[in-house]
C-alpha positions in Angstrom: 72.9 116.7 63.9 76.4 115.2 63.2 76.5 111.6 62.1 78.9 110.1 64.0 81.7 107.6 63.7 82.4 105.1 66.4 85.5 102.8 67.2 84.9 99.5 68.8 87.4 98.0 69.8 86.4 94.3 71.1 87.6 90.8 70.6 84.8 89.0 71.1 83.3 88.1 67.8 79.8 88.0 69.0 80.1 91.4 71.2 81.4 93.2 68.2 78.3 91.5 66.1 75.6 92.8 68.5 77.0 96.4 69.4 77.4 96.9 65.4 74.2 95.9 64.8 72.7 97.9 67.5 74.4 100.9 66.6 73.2 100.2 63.0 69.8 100.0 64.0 69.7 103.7 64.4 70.2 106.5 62.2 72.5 108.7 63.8 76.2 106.5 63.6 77.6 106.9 60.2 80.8 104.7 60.3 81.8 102.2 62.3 85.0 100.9 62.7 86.2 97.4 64.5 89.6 97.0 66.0 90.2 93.3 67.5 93.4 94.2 70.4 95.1 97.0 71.6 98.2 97.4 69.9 96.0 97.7 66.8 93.5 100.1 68.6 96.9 102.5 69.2 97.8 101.9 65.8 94.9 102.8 64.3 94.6 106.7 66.3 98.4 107.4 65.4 97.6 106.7 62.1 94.3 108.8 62.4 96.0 111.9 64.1 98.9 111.7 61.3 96.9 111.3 58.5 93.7 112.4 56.8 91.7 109.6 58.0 89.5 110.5 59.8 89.4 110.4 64.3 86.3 108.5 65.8 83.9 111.0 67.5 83.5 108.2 70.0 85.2 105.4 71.5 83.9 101.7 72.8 86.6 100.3 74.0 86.7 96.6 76.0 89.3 96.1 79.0 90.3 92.2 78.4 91.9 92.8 75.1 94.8 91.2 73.7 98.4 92.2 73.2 97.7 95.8 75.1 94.6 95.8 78.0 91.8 98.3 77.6 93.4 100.5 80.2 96.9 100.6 78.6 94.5 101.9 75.5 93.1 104.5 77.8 96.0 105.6 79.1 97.5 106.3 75.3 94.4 108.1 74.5 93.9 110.3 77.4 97.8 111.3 77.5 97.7 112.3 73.8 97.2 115.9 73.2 95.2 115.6 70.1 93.0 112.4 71.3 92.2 112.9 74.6 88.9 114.6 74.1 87.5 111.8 72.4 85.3 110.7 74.6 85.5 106.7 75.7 83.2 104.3 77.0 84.6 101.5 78.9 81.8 98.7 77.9 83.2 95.1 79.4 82.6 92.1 81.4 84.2 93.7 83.8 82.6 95.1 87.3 85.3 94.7 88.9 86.0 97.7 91.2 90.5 97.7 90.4 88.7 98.0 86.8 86.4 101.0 87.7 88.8 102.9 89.6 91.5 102.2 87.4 89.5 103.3 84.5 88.3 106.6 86.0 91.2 107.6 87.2 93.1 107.6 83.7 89.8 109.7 82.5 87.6 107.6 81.3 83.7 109.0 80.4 81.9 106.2 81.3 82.2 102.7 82.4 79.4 100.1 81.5 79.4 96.4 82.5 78.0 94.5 79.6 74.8 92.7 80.4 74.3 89.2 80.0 71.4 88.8 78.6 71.5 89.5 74.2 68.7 92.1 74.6 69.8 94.0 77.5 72.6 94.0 75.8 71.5 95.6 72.4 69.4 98.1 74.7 72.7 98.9 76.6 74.5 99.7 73.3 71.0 101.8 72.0 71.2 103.7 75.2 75.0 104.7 74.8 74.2 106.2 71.6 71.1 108.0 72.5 72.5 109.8 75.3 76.0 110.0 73.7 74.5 111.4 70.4 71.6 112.9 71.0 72.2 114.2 74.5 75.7 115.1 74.5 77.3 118.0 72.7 80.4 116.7 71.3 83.2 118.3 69.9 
């Protein structure tokens, strides 16, 4: 089995703290990498594509963002030839259903509301990567 890398791309401090740990606690994620806002979340996958560094396998990627919204990010990933099979997760506060249409109709894998509660929380994350690593066949 692959080990995986995994971009998160969150701004809340504490969100990024628990879904790192989570996704630590297992064996199967090999590299994680954090991007705080959109425009840097872009930034970082052109640079990726162009260059030797390496593409995330997988993609967790918050709507409320700063500078460019989650779905903007989306958007840029799904209408870029060499990105849009990476497969994203939409993992927010969000249940909004503008949000959940909005982010299935520009392609996204999966949309997950974040729960409240720091456990169900860490279980959430646990569950993404069981059934997104050990499940799935990814490219």
């Amino acid at each position: 089995m692959k080990n995986l890398h995994v971009l998160l791309v969150e701004d809340n401090e504490g969100d990024v703290l628990l879904t790192t740990e989570a996704l630590r606690s297992g064996s199967i994620v090999k590299k994680i990498s954090v991007v705080r806002d959109g425009k840097s979340a872009i930034d970082y996958l052109v640079d990726s594509a162009s260059s030797s560094i390496e593409l995330p396998d997988l993609i967790l990627l918050d709507i409320n963002l700063p500078k460019k919204s989650g779905h903007q990010v989306l958007q840029f990933i799904k209408n870029s030839e060499n990105l849009k099979q990476i497969p994203v997760i939409m993992l927010t506060t969000s249940s909004a259903e503008r949000d959940i249409e909005m982010a299935y109709k520009n392609y996204v894998n999966c949309f997950i509301t974040k729960p409240v509660d720091v456990q169900d929380f860490i279980n959430a994350v646990k569950e993404i990567e069981n059934f997104w690593m050990n499940i799935v066949t990814l490219p």
